[in-house]
C-alpha positions in Angstrom: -21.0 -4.8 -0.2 -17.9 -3.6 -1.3 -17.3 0.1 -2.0 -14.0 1.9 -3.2 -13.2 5.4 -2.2 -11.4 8.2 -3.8 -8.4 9.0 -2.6 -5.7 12.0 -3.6 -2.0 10.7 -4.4 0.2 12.7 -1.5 3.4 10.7 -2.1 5.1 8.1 -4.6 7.1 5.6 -2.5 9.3 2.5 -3.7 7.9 -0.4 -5.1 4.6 0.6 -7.1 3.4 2.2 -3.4 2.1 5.4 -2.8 0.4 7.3 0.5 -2.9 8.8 -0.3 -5.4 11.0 1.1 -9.1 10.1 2.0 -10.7 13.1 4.8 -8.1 13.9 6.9 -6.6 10.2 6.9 -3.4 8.8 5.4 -2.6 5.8 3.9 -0.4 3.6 2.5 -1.6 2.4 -0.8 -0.3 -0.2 -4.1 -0.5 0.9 -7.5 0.6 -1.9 -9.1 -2.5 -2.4 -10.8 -2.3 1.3 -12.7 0.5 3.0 -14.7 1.2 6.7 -14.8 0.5 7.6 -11.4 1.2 11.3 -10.4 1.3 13.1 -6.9 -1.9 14.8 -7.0 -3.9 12.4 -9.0 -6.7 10.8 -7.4 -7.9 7.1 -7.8 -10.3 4.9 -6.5 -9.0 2.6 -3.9 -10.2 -1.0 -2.9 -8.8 -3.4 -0.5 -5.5 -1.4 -0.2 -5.0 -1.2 -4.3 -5.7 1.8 -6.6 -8.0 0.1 -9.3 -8.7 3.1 -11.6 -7.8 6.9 -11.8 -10.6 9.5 -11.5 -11.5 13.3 -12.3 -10.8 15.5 -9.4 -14.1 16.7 -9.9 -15.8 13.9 -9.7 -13.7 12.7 -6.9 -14.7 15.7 -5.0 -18.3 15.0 -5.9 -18.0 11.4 -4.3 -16.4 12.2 -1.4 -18.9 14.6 -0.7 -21.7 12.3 -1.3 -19.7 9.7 1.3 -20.0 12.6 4.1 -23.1 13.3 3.8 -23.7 10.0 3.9 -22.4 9.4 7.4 -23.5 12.5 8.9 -27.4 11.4 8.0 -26.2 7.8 9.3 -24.9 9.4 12.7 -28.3 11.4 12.7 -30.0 8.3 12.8 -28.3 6.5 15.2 -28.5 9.6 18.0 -32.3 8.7 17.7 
C-alpha cells in the first residue's frame, strides 16, 4: 500500500528542493513535479516528491487521522 502524507513547506532550497514538516520530523523533499510552491504551503508527499498541494485544513485533518491511527495501532500491539 502506498500512502502520501501531508507535510508543511519550512524551507525552499536550490534545485526544485524544499525541507518540509511531518510531526516533529524534517525532511528534505523535491518539488519538481508542482509549480508555485510557497513556505508555509502544505502538500502531499510520496516517495520523497510533493505530488499535489493541499488545504491546511484538510491537512490538519489528515494528520490527525494518521495519529490517531498509530496510537490505536500501539494500543494493540501492548496487548
Amino acid at each position: 500500500m502506498c500512502l502520501a502524507v501531508p507535510a508543511e513547506v519550512v524551507e525552499l532550497r536550490d534545485g526544485d528542493m524544499a525541507l518540509v514538516q511531518v510531526g516533529g520530523l524534517r525532511q528534505e523533499i523535491s518539488l519538481m513535479l508542482l509549480d508555485g510552491v510557497k513556505v508555509g504551503d502544505y502538500v502531499l508527499v510520496h516517495a520523497g516528491f510533493a505530488i499535489e498541494k493541499v488545504d491546511r485544513e484538510e491537512a490538519k485533518k489528515t494528520m490527525e487521522l494518521l495519529e490517531e491511527l498509530a496510537r490505536l495501532e500501539g494500543e494493540s500491539e501492548v496487548r
